[in-house]
C-alpha positions in Angstrom: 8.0 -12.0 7.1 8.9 -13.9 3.8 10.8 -12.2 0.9 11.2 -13.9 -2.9 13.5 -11.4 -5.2 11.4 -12.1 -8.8 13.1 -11.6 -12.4 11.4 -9.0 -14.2 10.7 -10.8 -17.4 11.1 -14.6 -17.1 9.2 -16.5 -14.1 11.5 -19.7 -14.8 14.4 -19.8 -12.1 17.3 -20.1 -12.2 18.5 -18.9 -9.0 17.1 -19.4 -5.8 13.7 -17.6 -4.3 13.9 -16.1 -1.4 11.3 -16.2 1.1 11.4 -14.3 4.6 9.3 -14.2 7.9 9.1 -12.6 11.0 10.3 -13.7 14.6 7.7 -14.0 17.1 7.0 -10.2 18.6 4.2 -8.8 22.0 5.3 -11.6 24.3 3.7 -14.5 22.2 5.3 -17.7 21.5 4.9 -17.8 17.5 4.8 -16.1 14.6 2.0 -17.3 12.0 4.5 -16.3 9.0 7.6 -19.0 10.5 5.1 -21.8 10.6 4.3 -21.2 7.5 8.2 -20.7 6.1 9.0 -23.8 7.5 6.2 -25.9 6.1 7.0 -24.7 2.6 8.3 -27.2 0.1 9.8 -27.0 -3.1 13.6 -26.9 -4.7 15.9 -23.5 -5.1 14.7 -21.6 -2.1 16.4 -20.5 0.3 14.6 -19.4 3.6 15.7 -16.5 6.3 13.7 -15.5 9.5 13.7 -11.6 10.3 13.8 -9.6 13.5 10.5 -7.8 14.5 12.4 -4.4 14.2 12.0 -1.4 12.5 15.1 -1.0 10.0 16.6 -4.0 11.4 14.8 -6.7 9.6 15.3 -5.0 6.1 19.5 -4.3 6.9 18.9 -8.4 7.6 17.0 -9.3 4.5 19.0 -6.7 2.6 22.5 -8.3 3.5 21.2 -12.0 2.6 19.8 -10.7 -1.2 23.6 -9.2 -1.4 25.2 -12.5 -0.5 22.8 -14.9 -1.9 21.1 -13.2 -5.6 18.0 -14.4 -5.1 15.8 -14.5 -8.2 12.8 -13.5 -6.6 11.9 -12.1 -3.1 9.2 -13.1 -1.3 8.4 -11.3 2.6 5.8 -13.1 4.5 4.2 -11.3 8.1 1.0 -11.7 9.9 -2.2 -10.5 10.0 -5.4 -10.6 11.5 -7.3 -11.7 8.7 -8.4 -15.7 8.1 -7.2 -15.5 4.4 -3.7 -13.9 3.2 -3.2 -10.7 1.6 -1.7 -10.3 -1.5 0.0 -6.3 -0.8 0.0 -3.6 -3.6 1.4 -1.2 -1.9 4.1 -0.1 0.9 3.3 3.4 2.3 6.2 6.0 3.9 5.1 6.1 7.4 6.1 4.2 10.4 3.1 4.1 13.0 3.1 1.4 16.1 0.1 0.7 17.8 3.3 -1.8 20.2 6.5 -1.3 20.2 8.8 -3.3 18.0 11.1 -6.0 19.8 13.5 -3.6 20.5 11.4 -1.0 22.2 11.0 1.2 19.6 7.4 2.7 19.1 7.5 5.2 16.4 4.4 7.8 15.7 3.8 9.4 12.7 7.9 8.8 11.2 8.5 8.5 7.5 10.6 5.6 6.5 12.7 7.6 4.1 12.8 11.3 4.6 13.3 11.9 1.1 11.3 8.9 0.2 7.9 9.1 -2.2 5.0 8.7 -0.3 4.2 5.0 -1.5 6.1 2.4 -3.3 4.3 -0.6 -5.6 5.6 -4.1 -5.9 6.4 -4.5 -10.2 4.6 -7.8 -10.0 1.9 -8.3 -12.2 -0.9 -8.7 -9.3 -3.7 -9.2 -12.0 -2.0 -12.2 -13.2 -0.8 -13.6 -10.2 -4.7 -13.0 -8.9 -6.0 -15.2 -11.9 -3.5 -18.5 -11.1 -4.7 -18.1 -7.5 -8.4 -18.1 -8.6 -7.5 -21.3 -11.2 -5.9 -23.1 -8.1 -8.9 -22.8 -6.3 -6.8 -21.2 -3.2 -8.3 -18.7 -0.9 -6.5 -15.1 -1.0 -7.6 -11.2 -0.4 -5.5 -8.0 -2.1 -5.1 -5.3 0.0 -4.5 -1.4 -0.8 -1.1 -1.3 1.4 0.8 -3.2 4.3 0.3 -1.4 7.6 2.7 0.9 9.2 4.4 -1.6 11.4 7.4 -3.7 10.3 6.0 -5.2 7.7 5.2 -2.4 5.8 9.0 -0.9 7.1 10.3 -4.3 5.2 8.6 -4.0 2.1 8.8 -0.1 2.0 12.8 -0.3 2.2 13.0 -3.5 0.1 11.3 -1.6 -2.6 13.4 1.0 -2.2 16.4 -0.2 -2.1 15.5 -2.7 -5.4 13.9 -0.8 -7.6 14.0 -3.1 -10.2 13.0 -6.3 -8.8 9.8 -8.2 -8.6 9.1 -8.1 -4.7 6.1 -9.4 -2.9 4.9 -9.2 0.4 2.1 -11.4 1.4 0.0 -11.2 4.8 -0.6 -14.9 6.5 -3.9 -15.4 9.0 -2.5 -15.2 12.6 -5.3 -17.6 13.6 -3.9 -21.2 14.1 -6.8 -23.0 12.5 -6.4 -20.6 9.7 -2.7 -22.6 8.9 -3.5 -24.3 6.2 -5.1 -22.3 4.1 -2.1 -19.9 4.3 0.4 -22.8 3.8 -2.0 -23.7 0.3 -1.8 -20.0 -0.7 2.0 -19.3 -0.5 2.5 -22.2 -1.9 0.6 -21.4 -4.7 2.6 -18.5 -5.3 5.6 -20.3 -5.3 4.2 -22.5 -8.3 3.4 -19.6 -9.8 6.7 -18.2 -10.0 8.2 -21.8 -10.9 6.0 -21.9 -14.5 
């Protein structure tokens, strides 16, 4: 999964973005979301590649925005849909139809004991939605992530930087659906570059 850290008021950079994806996970070769990292183009971003693991992948992601101060954080993972999804919303529950890479098949967990029951990425989604339509790119929005370790990632990301501009975006798992979901994040890097 991809993560760009965003500043809150000014979409000009001036440090790097940030953009994260997921290690292949169930036995298969690749993961949709480190095609797509590694066909992205552009200056001032940096680019990490996360493990498929509850907690672990955000303690990873979390430790590189500490090092690095990314401007914005972008986390890409993979879906079954043929267009990507543009997330609103990480929910408080970990669920797991598989286990994760390590093993671990949670049921029914929170993330955060304490923790509210969603958390919402500060980006202006209408906005971004309207560049997106203007570019001509294909793109769906969708209520909330999952409860695998996507949704683990963006939950604790959100926690854990309140006042950041974090986005997590779902690429197509399908192949033939590359790129289209290569067009569309790259689309939202040019948004974040105006």
């Amino acid at each position: 999964m991809l993560f760009t850290l965003f500043h809150p008021y000014n979409r000009s950079m001036s440090k790097p973005l940030l953009i994260s994806a997921f290690e292949p996970f169930e036995g298969r070769l690749k993961n949709q979301s480190m095609v797509v990292l590694e066909n992205l183009q552009g200056k001032m971003i940096q680019k990490v590649t996360l493990p498929v693991e509850f907690q672990k992948g955000f303690d990873t992601l979390k430790s590189f925005c500490e090092q690095n101060q990314p401007s914005i954080i972008l986390c890409l993972g993979e879906a079954a849909d043929a267009v990507p999804r543009i997330e609103h919303v990480a929910i408080n529950m970990m669920h797991a139809r598989i286990p994760d890479n390590s093993g671990y098949q949670p049921e029914l967990e929170p993330i955060i004991k304490s923790g509210p029951t969603s958390r919402t990425t500060q980006l202006d989604l209408e906005d971004l939605g309207n560049f997106l339509s203007k570019k001509g790119v294909l793109y769906q929005h969708s209520f909330h992530a999952g409860t695998y370790v996507c949704n683990d990632l963006y939950y604790r990301m959100l926690s854990a930087f309140p006042e950041q501009r974090i986005l997590f975006v779902h690429v197509s798992h399908r192949e033939e659906n590359l790129q289209t979901s290569i067009q569309t994040v790259q689309a939202i890097l040019d948004y974040f570059k105006e």
